[in-house]
PyMOL Python script that loads the backbone (N, CA, C, O; Angstrom):
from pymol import cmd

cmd.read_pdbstr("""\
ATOM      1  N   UNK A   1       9.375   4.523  -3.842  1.00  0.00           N
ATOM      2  CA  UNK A   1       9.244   3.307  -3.066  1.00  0.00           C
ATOM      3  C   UNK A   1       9.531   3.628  -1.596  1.00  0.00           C
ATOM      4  O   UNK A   1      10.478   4.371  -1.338  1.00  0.00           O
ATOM      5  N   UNK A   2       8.791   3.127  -0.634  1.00  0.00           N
ATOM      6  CA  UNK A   2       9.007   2.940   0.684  1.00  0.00           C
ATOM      7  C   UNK A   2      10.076   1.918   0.889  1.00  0.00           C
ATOM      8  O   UNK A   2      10.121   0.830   0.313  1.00  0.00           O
ATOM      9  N   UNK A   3      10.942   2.376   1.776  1.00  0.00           N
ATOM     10  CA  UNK A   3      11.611   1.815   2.063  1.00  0.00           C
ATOM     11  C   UNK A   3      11.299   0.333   3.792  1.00  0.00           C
ATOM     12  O   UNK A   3      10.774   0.689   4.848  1.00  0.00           O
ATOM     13  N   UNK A   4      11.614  -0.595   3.623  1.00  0.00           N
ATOM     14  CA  UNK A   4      10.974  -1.466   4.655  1.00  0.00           C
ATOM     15  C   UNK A   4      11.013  -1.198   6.112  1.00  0.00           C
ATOM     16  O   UNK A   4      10.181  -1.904   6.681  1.00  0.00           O
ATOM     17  N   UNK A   5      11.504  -0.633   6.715  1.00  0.00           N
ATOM     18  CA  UNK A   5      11.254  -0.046   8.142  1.00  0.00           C
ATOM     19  C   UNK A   5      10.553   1.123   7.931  1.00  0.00           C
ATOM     20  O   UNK A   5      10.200   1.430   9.069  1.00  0.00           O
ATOM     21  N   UNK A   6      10.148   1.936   7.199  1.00  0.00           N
ATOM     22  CA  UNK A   6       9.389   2.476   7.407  1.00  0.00           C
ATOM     23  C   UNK A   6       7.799   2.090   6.932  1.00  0.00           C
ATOM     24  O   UNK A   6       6.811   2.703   7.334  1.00  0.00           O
ATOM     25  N   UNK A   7       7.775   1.113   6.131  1.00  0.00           N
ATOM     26  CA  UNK A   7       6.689   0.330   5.743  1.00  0.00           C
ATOM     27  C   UNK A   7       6.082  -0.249   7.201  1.00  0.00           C
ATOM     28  O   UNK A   7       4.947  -0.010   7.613  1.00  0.00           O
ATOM     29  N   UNK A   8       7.096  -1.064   7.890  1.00  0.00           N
ATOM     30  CA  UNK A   8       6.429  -1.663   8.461  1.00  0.00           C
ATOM     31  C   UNK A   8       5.933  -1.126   9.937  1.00  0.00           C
ATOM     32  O   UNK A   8       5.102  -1.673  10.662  1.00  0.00           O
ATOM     33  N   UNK A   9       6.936   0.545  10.284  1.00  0.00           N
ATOM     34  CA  UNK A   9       6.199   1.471  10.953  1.00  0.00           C
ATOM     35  C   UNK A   9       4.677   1.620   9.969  1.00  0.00           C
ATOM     36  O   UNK A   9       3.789   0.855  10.346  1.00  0.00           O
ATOM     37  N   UNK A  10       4.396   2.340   9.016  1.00  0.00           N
ATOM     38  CA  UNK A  10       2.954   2.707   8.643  1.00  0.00           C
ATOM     39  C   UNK A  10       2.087   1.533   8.457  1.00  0.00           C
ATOM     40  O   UNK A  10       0.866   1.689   8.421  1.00  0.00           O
ATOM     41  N   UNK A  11       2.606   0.407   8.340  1.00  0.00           N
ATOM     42  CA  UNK A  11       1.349  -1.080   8.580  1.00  0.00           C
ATOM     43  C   UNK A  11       1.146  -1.172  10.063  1.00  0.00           C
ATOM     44  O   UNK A  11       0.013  -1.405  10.484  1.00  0.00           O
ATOM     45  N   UNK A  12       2.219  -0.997  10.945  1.00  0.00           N
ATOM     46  CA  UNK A  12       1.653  -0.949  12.397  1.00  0.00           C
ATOM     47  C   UNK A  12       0.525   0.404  12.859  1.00  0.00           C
ATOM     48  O   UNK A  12      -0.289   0.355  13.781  1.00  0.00           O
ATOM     49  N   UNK A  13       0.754   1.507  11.977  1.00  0.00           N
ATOM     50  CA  UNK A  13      -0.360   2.597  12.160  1.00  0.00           C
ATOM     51  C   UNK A  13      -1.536   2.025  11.769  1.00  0.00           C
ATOM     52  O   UNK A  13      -2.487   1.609  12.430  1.00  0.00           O
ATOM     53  N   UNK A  14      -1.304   2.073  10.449  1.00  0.00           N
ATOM     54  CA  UNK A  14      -2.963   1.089   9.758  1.00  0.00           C
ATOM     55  C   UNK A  14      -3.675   0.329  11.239  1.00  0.00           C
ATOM     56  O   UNK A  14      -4.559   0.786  11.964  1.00  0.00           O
ATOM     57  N   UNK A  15      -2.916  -0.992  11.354  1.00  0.00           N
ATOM     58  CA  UNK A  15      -3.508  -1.800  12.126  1.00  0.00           C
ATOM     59  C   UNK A  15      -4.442  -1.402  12.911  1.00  0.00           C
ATOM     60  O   UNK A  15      -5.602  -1.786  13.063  1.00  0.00           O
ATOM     61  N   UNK A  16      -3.286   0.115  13.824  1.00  0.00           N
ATOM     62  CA  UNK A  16      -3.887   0.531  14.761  1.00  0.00           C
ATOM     63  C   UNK A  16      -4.844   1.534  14.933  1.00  0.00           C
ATOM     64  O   UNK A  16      -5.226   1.944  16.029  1.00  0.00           O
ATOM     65  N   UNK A  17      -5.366   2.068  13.446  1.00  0.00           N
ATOM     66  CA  UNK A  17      -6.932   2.640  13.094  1.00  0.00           C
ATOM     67  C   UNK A  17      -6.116   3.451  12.610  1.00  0.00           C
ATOM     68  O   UNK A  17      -7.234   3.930  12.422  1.00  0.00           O
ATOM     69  N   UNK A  18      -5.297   4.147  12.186  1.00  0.00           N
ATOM     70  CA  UNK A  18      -5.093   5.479  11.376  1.00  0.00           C
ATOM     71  C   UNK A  18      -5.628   5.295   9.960  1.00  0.00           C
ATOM     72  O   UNK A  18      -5.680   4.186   9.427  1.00  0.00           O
ATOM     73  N   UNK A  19      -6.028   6.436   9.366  1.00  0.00           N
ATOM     74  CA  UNK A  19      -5.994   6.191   7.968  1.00  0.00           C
ATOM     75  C   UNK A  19      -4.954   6.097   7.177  1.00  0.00           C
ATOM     76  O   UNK A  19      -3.839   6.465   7.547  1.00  0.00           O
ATOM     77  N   UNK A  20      -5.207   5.554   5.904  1.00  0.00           N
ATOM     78  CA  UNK A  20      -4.256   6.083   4.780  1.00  0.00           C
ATOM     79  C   UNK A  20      -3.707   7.824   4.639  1.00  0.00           C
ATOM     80  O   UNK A  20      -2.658   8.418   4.387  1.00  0.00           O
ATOM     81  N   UNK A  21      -4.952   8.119   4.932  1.00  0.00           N
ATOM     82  CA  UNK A  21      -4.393   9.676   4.181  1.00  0.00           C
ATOM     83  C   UNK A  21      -3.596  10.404   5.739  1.00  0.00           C
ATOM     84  O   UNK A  21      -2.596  11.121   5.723  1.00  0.00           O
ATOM     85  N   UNK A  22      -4.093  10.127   6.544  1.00  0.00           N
ATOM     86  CA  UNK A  22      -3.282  10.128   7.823  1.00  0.00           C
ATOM     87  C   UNK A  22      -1.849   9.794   7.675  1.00  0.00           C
ATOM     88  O   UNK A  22      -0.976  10.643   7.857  1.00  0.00           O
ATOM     89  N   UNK A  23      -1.617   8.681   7.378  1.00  0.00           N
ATOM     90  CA  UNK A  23      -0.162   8.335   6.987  1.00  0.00           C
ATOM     91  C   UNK A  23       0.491   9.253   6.429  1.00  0.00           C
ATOM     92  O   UNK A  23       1.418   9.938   6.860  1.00  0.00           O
ATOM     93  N   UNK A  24      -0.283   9.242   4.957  1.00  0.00           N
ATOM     94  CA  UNK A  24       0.170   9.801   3.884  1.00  0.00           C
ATOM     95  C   UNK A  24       1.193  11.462   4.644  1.00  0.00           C
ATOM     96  O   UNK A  24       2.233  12.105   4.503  1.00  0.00           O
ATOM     97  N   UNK A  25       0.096  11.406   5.336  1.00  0.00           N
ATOM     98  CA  UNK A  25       0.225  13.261   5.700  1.00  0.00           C
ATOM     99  C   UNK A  25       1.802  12.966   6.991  1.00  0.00           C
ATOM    100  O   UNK A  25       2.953  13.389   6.884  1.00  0.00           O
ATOM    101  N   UNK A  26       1.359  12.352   7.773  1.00  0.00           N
ATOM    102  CA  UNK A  26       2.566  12.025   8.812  1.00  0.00           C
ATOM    103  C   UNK A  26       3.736  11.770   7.922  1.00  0.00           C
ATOM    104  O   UNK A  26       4.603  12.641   7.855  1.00  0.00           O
ATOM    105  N   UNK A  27       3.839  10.820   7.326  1.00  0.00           N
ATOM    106  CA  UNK A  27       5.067  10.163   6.383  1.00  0.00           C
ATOM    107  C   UNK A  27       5.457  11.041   5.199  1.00  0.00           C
ATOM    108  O   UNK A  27       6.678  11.000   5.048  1.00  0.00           O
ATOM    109  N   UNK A  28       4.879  11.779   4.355  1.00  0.00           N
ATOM    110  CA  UNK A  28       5.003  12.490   3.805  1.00  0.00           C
ATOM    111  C   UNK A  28       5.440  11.929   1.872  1.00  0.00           C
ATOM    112  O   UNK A  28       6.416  12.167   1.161  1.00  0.00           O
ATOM    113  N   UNK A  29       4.085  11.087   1.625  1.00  0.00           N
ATOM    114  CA  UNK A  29       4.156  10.146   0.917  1.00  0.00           C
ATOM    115  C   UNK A  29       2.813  10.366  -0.290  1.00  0.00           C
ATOM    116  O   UNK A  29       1.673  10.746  -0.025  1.00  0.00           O
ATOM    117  N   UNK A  30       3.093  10.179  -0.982  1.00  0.00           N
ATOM    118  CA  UNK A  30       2.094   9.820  -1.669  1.00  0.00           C
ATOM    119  C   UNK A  30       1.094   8.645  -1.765  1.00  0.00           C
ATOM    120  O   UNK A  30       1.460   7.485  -1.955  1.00  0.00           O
ATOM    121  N   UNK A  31      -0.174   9.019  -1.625  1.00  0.00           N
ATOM    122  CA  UNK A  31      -1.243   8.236  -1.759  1.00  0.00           C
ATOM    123  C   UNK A  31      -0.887   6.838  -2.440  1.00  0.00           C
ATOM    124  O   UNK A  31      -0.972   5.717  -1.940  1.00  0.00           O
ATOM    125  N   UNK A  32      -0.304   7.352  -4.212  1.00  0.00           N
ATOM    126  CA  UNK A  32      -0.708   6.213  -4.822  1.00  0.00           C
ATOM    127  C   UNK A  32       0.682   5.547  -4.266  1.00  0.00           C
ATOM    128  O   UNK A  32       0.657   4.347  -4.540  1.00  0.00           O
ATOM    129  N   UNK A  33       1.867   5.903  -3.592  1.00  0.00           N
ATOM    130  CA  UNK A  33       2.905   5.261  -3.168  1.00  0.00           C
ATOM    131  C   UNK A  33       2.422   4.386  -2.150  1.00  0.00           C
ATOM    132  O   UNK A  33       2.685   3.183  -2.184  1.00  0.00           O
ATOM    133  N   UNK A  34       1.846   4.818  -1.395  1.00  0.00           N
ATOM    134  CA  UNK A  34       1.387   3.926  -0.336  1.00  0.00           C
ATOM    135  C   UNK A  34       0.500   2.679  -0.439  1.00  0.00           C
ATOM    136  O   UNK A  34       0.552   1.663   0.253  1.00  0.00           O
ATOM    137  N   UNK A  35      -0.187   2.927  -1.283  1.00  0.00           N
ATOM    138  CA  UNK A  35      -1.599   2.028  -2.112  1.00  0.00           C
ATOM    139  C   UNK A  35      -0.246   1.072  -2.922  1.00  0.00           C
ATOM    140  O   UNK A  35      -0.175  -0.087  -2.512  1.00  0.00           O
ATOM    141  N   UNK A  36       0.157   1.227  -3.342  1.00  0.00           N
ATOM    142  CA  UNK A  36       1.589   0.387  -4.377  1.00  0.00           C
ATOM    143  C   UNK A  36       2.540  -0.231  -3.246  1.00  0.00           C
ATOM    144  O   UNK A  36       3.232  -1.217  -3.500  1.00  0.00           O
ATOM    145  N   UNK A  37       2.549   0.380  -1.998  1.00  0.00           N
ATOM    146  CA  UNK A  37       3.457  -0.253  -1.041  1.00  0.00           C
ATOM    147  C   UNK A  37       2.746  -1.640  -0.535  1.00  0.00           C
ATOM    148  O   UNK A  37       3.336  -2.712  -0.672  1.00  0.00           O
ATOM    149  N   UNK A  38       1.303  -1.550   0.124  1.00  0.00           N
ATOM    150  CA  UNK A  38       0.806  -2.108   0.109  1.00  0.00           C
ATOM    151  C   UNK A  38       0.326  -3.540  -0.347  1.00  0.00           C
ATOM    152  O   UNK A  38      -0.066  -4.616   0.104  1.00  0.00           O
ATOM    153  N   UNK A  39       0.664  -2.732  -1.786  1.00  0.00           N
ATOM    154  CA  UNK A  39      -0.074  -4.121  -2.299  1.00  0.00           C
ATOM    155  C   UNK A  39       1.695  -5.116  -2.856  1.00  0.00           C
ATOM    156  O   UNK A  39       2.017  -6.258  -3.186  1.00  0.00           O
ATOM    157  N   UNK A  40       2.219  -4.057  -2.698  1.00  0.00           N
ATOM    158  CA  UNK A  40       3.599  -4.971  -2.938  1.00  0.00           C
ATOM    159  C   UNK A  40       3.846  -6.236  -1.711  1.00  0.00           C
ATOM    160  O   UNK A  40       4.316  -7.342  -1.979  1.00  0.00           O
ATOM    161  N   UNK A  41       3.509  -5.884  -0.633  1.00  0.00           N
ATOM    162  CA  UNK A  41       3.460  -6.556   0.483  1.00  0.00           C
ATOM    163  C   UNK A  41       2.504  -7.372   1.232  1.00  0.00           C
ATOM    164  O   UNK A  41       2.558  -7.884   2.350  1.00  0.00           O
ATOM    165  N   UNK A  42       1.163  -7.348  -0.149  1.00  0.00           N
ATOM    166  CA  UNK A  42       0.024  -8.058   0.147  1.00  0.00           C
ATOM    167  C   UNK A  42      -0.858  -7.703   1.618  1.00  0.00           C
ATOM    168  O   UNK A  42      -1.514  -8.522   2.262  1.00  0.00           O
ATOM    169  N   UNK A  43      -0.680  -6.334   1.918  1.00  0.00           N
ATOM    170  CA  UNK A  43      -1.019  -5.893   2.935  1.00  0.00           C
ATOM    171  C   UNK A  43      -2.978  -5.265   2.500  1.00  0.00           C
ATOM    172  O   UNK A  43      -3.268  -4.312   1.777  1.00  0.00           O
ATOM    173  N   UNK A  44      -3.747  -5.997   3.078  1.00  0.00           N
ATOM    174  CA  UNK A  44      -4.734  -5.755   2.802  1.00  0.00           C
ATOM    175  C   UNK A  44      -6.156  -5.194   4.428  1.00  0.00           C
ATOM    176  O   UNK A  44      -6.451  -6.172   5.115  1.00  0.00           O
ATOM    177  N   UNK A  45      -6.605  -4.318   4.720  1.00  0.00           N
ATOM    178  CA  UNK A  45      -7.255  -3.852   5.272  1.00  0.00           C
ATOM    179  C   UNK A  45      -7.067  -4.188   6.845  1.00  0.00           C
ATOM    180  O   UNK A  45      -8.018  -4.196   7.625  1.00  0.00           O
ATOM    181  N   UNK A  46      -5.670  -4.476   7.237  1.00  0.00           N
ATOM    182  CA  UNK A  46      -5.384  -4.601   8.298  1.00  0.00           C
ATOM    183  C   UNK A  46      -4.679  -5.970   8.516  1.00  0.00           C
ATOM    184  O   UNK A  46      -4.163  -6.266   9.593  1.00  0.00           O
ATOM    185  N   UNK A  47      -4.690  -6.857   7.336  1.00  0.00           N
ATOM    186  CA  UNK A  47      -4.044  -8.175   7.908  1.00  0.00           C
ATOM    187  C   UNK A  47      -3.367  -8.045   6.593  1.00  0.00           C
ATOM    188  O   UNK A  47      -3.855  -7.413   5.656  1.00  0.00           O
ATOM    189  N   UNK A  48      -1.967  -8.805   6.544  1.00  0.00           N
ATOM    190  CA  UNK A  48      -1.077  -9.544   5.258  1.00  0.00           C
ATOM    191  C   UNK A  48      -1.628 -10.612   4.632  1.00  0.00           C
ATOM    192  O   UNK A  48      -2.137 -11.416   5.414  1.00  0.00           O
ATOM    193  N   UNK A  49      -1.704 -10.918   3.365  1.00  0.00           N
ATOM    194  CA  UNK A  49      -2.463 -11.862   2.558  1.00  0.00           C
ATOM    195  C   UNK A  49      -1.189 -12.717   2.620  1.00  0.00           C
ATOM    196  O   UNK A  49      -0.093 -12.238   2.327  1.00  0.00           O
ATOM    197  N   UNK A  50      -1.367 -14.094   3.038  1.00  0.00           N
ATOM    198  CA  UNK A  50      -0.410 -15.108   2.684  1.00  0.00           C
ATOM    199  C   UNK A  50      -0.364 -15.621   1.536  1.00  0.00           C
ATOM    200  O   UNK A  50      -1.451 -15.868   1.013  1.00  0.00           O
ATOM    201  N   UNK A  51       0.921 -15.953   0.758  1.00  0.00           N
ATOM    202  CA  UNK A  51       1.076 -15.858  -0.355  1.00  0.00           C
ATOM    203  C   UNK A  51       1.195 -17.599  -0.632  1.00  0.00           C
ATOM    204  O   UNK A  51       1.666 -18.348   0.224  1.00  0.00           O
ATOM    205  N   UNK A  52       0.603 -18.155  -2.182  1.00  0.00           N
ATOM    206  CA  UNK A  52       0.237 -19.723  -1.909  1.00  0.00           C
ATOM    207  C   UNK A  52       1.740 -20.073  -2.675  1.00  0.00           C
ATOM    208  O   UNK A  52       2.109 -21.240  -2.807  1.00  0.00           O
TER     209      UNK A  52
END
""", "prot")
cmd.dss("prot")
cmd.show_as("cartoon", "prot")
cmd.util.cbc("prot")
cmd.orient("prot")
């Protein structure tokens, strides 16, 4: 698991055009960790999904 400051450093990369596997490689993370961080946080292709 990612821990939340560093989550919300690699969602500010995303935003700002990096890739996933970019991350992956900077952060030193696994793919499917990141893809699972993600979606834990409803973080989807650059914006957060608001939750109903």
């Amino acid at each position: 698991m990612i821990d939340a400051e560093k989550l919300a450093t690699i969602t500010t990369a995303l935003d700002a055009g990096a890739t996933k596997a970019a991350v992956c490689r900077s952060f030193g993370i696994k793919r499917s960790t990141l893809i699972d961080s993600l979606a834990r946080i409803g973080w989807f292709a650059g914006r957060k999904v608001q939750e109903a």
